[in-house]
Structures are given as C-alpha cells and as structure tokens.
C-alpha positions, 0 to 999 in steps of 0.5 A: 492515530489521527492519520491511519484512521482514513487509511483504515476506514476502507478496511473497515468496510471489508470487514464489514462486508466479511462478517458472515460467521463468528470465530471468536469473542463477539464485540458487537452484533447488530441484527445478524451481523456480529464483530469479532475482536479477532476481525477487528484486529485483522483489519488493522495493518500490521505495521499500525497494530502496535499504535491503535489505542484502545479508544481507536478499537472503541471508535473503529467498532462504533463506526462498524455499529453505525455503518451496519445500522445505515446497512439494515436500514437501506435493506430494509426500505428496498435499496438493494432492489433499485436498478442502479444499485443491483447493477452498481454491486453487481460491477464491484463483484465483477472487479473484485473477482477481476482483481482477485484473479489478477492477483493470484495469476501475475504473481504466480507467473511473476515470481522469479527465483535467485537462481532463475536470476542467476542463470540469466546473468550467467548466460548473458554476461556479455550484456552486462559489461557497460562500465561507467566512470563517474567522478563529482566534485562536492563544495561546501557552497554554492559560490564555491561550486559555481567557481569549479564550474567556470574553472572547467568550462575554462579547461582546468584540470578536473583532477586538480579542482578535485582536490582543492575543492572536495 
C-alpha cells in the first residue's frame, strides 16, 4: 500500500476540490466541507480497491481532514485574494476545462469501430501484402551463438547451422 498512496494523494485532493454536496454516509466534515464514504471509495482506482486496508481509508480521511483545515485557514487569512494565487486558480481552470474538452473531442472523433477497420483493409488490401520471412537460430550460449555467427559469415548453410544449433 505504501506504494499506491503517492498515486493516490492526487486524487485525493480532486475529491477534496469535489466535496460540494452530501450523497451519502458523512465520514468527516470540516467547516462546510463533508466526505463521504461514497467519495472516499470513488477515489480509489479501481484496480487498488481490493488492496486498501481499512487503516489506508483512516490515513487517506486524515489527510483530507488535515488538507481541509490548511484550506480554511489560508481562506480565512486572504490567500484566495492574492494576485498571484487568483491568477494561479484561474490558469488551472483554464487547463481543466482545456482538458476536459480535449478529452471529450479526441475520443469522439477517435474512435474507430471494427467495421470501419474492416472496410479499410478491405479497400486497400493491396497495401498490406508486404511479406516477411524471418528465420533465427536460438543457442543454449552465448559461445555457442558466436560459433554460428563466425560459421555464417564464413558462408555455411543457414539451414544446416539451424538444426545442429537450435
């Protein structure tokens, strides 16, 4: 688990960024800001589910506690009003939206179906007919595959080296 937790402190802070409303058993709940058990499941990838331990929910809901109380803290002392913050949050929305985008537009215009593949090789069938003959000797060592190399290069017959070698 040790290894997934950087991988998953990222999403971590997405769904902290998501906690608006509460849809579901409130785990923690800092000012306004609530997690759900609902939203500390969903970001957990799929594939890590099966392996976070009760403990890793506990430090994962720890560490949203802890992220939301710095949160509060820098709200409450002006952060969010420094130039430079504004401007930093206002470029993130910018890529975020970028991204979101870009996302929806390239796999809507990417996806290829079977059949669309299917008439493409049908219409240029020709294209595809480049055949390549490939033969390799395998050794049992390295000595044993210099020896075939030098008997090659001396002009023996591949065949031959094949099945003594092989």
């Amino acid at each position: 688990m040790k290894k997934i937790l950087p991988l998953l402190i990222p999403l971590f802070l997405l769904l902290i960024i998501g906690c608006k409303k509460e849809k579901g058993t409130v785990i923690a709940k800092v000012g306004k800001s609530t997690l759900t058990l609902e939203e500390l499941n969903s970001a957990i990838p799929l594939e890590y589910r099966m392996r976070v331990s009760p403990e890793d929910k506990k430090q994962f809901t720890e560490n949203w506690i802890g992220t939301e109380l710095i949160y509060e803290k820098a709200v409450k002392e002006g952060t969010l009003k420094q130039p430079e913050v504004a401007e930093q949050i206002e470029q993130l929305k910018k890529q975020i939206v970028i991204n979101h985008w870009l996302s929806k537009y390239t796999y809507d215009r990417l996806f290829v179906s079977e059949e669309d593949i299917r008439n493409d090789y049908e219409v240029n069938r020709g294209k595809y007919n480049n055949e390549i003959k490939v033969a390799h000797i395998v050794t049992a060592t390295e000595t044993d595959a210099a020896e075939v190399k030098k008997r090659l290069n001396n002009g023996e017959d591949f065949g031959k080296l094949a099945m003594k070698y092989s």
